[in-house]
KEKE-3310 file (N, C-alpha, C; in steps of 0.2 Angstrom, whole numbers, plus 5000, padded with zeros to 4 digits):
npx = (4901:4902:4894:4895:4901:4918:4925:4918:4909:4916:4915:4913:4920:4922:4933:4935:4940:4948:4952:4960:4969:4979:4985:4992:5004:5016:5011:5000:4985:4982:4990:4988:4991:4992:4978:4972:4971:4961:4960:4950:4952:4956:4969:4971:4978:4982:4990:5001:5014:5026:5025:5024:5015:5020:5010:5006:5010:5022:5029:5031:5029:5033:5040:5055:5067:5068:5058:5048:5050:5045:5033:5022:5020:5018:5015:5026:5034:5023:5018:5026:5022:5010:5009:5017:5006:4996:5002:5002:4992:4983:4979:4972:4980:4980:4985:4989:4997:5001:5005:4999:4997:4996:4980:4973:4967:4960:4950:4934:4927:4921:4927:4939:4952:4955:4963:4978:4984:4993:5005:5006:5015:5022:5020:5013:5018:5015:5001:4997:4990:4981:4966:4948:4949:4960:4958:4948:4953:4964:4955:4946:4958:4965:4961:4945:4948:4957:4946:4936:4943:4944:4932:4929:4936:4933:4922:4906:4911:4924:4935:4940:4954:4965:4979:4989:5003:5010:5018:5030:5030:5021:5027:5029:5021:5018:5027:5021:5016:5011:5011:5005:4990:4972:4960:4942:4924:4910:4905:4911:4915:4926:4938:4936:4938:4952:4961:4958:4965:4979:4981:4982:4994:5003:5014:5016:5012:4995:4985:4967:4958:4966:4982:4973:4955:4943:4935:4934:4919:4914:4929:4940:4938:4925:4918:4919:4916:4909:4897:4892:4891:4901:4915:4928:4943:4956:4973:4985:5003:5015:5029:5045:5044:5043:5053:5062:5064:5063:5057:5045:5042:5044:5033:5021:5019:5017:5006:4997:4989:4984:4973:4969:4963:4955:4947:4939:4933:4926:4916:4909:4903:4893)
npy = (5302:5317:5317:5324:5334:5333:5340:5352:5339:5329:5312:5304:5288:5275:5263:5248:5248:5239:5231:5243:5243:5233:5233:5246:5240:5248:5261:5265:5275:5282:5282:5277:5282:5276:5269:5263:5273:5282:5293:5308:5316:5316:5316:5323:5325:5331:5338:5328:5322:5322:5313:5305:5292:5279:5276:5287:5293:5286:5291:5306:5320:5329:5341:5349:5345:5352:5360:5350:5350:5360:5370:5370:5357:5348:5349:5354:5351:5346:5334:5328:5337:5331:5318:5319:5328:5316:5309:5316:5319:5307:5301:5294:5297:5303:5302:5309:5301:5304:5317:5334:5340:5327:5325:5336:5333:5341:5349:5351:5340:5344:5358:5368:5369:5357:5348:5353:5364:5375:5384:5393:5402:5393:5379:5365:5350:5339:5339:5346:5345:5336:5324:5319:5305:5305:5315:5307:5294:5297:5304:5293:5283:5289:5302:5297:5284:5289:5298:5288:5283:5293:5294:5283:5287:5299:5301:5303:5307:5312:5326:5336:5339:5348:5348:5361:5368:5383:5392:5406:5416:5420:5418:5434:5441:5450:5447:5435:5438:5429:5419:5406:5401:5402:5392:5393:5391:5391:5384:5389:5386:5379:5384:5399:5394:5389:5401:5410:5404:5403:5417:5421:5415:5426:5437:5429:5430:5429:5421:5427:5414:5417:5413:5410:5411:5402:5388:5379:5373:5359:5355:5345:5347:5351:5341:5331:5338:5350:5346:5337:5343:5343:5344:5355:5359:5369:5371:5380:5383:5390:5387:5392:5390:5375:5366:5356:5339:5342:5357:5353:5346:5354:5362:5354:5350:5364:5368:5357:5356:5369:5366:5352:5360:5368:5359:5354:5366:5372:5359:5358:5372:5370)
npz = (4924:4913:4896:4888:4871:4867:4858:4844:4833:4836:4843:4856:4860:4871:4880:4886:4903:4911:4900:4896:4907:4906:4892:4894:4904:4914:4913:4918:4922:4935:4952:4970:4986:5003:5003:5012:5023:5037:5040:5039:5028:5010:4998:4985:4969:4956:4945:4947:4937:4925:4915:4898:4894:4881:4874:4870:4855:4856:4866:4868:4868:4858:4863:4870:4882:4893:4891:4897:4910:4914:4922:4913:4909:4921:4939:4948:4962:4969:4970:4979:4990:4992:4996:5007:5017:5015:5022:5034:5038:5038:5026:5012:4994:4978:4965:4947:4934:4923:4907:4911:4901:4891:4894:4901:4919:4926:4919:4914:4901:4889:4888:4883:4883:4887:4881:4878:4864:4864:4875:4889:4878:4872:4860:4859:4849:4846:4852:4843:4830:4833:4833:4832:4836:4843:4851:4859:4863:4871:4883:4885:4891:4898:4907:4911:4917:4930:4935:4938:4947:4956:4960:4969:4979:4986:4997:5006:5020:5017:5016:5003:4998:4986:4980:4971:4961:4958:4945:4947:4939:4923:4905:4898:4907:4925:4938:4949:4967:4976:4990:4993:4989:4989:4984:4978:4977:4973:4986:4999:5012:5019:5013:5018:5031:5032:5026:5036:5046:5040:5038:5051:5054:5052:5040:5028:5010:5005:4995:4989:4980:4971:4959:4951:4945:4958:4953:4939:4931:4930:4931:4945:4956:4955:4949:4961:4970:4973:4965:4974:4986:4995:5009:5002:4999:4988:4985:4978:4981:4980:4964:4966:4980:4983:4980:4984:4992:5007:5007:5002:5012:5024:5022:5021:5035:5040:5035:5038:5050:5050:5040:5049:5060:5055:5047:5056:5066:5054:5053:5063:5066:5054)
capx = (4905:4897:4894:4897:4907:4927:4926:4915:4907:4919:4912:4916:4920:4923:4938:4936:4948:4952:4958:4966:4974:4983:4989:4996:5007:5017:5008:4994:4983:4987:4992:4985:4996:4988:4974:4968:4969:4954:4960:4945:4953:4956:4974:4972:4987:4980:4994:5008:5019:5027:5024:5020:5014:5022:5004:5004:5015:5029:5031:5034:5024:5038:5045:5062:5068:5069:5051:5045:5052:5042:5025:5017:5019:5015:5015:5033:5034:5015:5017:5029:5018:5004:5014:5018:5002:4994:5006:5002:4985:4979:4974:4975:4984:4976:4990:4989:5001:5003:5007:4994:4999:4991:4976:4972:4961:4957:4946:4927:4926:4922:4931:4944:4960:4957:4970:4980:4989:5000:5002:5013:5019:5024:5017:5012:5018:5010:4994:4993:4986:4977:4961:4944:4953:4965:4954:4944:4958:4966:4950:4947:4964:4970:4954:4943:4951:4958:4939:4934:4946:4943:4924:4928:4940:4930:4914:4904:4917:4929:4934:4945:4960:4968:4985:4993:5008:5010:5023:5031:5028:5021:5030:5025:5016:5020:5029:5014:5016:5008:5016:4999:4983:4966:4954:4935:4918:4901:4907:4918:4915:4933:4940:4937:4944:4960:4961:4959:4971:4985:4983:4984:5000:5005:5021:5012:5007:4989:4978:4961:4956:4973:4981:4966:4948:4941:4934:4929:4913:4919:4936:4939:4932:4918:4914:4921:4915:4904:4892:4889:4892:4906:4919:4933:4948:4961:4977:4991:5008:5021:5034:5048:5045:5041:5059:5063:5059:5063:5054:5039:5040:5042:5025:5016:5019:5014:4999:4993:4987:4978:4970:4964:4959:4949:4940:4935:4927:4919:4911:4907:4899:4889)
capy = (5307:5320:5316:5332:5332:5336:5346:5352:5336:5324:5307:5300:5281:5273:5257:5246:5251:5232:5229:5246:5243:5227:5235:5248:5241:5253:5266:5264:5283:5285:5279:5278:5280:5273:5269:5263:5278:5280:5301:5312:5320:5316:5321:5324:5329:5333:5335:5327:5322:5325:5306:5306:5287:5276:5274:5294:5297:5283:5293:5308:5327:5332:5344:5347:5340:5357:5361:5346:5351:5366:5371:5369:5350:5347:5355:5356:5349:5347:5326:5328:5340:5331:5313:5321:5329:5312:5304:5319:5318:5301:5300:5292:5303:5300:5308:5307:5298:5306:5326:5337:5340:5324:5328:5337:5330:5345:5350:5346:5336:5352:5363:5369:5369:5351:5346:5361:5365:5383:5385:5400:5405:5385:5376:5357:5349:5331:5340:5353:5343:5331:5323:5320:5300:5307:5317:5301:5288:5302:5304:5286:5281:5293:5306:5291:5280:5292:5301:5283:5280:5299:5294:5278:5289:5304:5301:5312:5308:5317:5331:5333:5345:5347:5351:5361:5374:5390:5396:5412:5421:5417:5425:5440:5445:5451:5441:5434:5439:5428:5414:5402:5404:5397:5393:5390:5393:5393:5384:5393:5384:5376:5389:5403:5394:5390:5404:5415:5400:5405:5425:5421:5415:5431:5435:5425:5430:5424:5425:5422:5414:5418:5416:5409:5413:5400:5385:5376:5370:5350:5352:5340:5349:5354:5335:5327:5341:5355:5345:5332:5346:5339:5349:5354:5367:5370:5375:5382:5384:5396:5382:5391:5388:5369:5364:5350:5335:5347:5362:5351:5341:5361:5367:5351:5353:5371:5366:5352:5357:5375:5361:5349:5365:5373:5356:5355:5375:5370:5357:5362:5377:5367)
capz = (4919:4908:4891:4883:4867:4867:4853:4838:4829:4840:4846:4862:4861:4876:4881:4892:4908:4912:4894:4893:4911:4902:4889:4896:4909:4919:4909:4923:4923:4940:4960:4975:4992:5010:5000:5019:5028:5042:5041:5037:5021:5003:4996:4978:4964:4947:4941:4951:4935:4917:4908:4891:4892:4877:4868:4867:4852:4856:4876:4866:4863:4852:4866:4872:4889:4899:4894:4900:4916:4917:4924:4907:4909:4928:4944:4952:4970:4971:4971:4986:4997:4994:5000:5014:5019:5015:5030:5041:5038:5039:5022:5005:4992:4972:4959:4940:4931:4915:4910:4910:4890:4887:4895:4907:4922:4930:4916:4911:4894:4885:4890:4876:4885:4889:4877:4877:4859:4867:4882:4890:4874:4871:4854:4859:4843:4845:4850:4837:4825:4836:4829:4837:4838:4849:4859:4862:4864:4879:4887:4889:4892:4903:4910:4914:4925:4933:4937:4942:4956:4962:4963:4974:4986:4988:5001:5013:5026:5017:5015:4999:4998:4981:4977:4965:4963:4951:4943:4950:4933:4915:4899:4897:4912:4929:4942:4954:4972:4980:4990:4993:4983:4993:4977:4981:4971:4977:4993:5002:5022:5022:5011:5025:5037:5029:5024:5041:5049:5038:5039:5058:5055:5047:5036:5022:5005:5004:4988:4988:4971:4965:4954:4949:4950:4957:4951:4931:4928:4926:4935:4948:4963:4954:4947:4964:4978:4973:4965:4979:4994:4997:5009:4998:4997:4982:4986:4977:4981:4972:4965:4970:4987:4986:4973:4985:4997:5013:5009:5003:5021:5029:5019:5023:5043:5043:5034:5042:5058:5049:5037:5053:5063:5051:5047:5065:5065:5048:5053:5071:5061:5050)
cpx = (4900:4898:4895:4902:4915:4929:4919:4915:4913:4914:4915:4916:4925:4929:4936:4942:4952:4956:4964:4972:4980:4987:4996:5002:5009:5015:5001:4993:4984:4987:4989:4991:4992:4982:4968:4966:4963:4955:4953:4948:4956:4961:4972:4978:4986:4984:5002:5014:5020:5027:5021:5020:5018:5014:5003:5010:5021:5031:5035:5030:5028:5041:5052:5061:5067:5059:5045:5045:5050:5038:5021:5016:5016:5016:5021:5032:5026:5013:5018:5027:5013:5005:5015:5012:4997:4997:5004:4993:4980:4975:4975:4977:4980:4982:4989:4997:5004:5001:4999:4994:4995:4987:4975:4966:4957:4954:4939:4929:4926:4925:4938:4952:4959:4963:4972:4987:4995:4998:5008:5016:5023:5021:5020:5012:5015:5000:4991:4989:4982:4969:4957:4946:4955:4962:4952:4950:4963:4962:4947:4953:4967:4963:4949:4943:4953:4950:4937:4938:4944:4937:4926:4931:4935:4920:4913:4909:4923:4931:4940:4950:4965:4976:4988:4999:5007:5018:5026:5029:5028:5025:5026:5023:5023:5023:5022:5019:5016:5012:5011:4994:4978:4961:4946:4930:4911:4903:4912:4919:4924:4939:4944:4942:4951:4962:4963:4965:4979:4988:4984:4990:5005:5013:5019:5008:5001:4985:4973:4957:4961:4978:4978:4961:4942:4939:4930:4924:4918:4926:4934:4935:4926:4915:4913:4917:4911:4899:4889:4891:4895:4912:4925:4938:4952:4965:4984:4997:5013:5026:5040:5049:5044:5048:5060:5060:5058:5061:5048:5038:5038:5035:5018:5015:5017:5009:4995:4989:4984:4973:4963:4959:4952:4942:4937:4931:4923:4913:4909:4900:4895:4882)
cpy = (5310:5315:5321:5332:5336:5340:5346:5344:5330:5319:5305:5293:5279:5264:5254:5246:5244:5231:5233:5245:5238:5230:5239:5248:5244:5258:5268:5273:5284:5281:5283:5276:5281:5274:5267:5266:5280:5289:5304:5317:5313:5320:5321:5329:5328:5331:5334:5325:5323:5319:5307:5297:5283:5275:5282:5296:5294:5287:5303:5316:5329:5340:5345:5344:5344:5360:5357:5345:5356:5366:5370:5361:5344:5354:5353:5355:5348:5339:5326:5329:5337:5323:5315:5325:5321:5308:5309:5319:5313:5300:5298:5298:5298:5307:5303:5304:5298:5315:5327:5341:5333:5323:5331:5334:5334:5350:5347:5346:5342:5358:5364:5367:5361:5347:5352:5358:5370:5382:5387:5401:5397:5381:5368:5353:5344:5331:5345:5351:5335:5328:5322:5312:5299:5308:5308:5297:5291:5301:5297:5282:5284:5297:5302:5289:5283:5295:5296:5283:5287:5299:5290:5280:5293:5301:5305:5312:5312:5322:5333:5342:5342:5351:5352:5367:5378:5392:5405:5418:5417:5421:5428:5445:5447:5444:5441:5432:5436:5421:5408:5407:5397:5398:5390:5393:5392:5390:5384:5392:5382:5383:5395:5402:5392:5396:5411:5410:5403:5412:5426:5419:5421:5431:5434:5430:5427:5427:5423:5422:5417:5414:5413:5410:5407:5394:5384:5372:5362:5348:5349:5342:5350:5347:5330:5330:5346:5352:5340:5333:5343:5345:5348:5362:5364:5372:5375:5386:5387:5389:5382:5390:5380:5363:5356:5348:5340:5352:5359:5349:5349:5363:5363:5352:5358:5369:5361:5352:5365:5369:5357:5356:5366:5367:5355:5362:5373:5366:5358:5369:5376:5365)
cpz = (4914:4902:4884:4879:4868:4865:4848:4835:4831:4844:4850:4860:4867:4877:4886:4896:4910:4906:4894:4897:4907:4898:4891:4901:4913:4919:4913:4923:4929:4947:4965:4981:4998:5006:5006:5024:5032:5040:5039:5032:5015:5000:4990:4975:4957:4943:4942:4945:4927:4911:4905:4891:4883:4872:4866:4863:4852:4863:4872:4864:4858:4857:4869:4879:4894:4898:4895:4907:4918:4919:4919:4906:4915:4932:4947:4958:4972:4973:4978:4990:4996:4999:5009:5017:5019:5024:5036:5043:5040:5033:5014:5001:4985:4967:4952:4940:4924:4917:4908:4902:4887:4888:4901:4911:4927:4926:4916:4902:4890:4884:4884:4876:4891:4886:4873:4870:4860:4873:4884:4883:4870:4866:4859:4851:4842:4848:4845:4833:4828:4834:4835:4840:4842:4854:4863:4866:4872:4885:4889:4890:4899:4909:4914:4920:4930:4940:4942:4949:4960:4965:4970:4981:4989:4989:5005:5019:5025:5016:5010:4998:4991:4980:4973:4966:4957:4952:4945:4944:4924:4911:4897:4901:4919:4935:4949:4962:4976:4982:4992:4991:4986:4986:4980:4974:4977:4986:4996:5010:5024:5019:5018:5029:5038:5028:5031:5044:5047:5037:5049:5059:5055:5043:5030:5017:5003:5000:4989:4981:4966:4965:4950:4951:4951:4955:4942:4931:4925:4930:4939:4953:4962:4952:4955:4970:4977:4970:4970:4986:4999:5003:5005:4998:4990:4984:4983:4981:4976:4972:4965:4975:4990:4982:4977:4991:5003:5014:5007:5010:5023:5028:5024:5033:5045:5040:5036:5045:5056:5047:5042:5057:5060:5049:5053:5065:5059:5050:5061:5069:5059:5053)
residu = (UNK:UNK:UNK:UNK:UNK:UNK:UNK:UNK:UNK:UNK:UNK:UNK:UNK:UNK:UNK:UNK:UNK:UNK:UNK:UNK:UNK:UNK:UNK:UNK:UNK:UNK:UNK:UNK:UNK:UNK:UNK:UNK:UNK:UNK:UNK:UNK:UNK:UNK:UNK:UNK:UNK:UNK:UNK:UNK:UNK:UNK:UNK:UNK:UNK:UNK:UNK:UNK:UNK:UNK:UNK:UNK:UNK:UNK:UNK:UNK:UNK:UNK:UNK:UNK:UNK:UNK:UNK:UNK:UNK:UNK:UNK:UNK:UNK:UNK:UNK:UNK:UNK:UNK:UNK:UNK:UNK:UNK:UNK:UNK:UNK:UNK:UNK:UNK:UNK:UNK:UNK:UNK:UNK:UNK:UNK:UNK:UNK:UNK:UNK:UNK:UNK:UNK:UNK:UNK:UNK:UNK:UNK:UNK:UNK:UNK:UNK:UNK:UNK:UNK:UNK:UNK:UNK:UNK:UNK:UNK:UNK:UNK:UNK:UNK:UNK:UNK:UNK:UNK:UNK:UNK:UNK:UNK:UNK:UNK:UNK:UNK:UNK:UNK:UNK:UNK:UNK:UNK:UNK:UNK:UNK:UNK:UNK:UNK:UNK:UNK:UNK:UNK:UNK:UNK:UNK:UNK:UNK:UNK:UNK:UNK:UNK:UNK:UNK:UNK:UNK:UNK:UNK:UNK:UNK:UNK:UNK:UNK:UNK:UNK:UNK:UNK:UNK:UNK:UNK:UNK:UNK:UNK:UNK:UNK:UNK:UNK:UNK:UNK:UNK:UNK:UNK:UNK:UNK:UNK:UNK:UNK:UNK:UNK:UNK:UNK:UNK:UNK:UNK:UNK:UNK:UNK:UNK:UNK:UNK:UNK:UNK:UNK:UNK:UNK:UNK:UNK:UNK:UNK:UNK:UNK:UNK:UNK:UNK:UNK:UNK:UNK:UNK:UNK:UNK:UNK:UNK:UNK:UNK:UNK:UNK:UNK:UNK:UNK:UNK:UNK:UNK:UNK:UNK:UNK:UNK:UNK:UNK:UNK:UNK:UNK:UNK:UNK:UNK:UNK:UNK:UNK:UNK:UNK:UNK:UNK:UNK:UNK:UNK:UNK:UNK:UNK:UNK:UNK:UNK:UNK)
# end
């Protein structure tokens, strides 16, 4: 884990993960599904859900109910498809257990919008005045543990496929077109060939590096796959197209078998 501070003149202090797991009971930072899978991928799910654990604030940002259910608190259908790409895969699945409001883990430690205060136009009221205490007490509670277990999943065998979904349109802006979004950064070997696999499909909205560009310094692919030349893709989903179990199972079946392809050309390639 880096060591790099959270914020300005912010101390890292460290918990142990055995004590904290105790504590927290069912509040565990996050699960592991087929954790014995032989498959050659690595599902991950950043930010599979909308818990505010009960040590963050009593289980409680200070938001309403409905925007606890939006995309500013997790990713929408992104657990589901990633469940079910796990079973078609042959591969363990690693989802968070807490929202991405009380830290995100698809962050590096630095990074400012690690414990986001706005976000879409949405004031976070239990982090607005959040201390460096806070940061710290998140970061080893929640960021951590989590990092640990994505080290022990992620080895050269695998090749790690991360899922998340995007919102059809922020306040404010333009409605985003794209119905999957292929995200990559310096290595782009698996990327490609997802990427031409699914404009072979044709019909398909495909972005590349959208609606993001790419990868964060720290995020997960970049701690877990780009520093240790790892293959890796990123793929969003728009999450009006993933709202339930049946269109997640549909996504994951079309995706599956570009996914296997492509990792057979990659490394065939290599």
């Amino acid at each position: 884990m880096s060591s790099l501070p959270l914020a300005p003149n912010c101390h890292i202090s460290h918990l142990l993960t055995t004590k904290l797991l105790k504590l927290m009971n069912d509040d565990v930072p996050f699960f592991i599904t087929g954790k014995g899978r032989k498959g050659p991928w690595l599902i991950t799910c950043d930010h599979a859900r909308n818990h505010v654990p009960k040590a963050v604030n009593n289980g409680s940002l200070g938001l309403a109910k409905g925007d606890m259910q939006r995309h500013i608190a997790y990713d929408l259908g992104a657990e589901g498809l990633s469940q079910s790409l796990g079973d078609l895969l042959d591969g363990p699945v690693l989802c968070s257990n807490f929202s991405r409001l009380v830290i995100d883990p698809n962050r590096g430690e630095d990074d400012p919008t690690l414990l986001m205060k706005l976000y879409d136009s949405t004031l976070i009221p239990a982090n607005r005045d959040a201390d460096c205490d806070e940061h710290n007490r998140r970061i080893s509670n929640y960021y951590y543990p989590y990092h640990k277990a994505y080290s022990k999943l992620a080895t050269s065998e695998r090749a790690i496929v991360a899922i998340h979904s995007f919102t059809p349109k922020l306040r404010g802006q333009l409605a985003r077109p794209w119905e999957i979004g292929i995200l990559f950064g310096k290595d782009r070997r698996l990327a490609d060939a997802v990427i031409l696999g699914l404009k072979l499909k044709g019909n398909l909205v495909v972005g590349e590096n959208e609606p993001y560009a790419g990868h964060l310094p720290g995020d997960s692919i970049d701690q877990h796959a780009q520093s240790k030349n790892r293959l890796n893709i990123l793929i969003e989903v728009r999450n009006d197209l993933i709202k339930n179990v049946d269109e997640q199972n549909d996504w994951a079946r079309f995706l599956a078998p570009i996914l296997q392809q492509a990792l057979l050309d990659t490394r065939e390639n290599s």
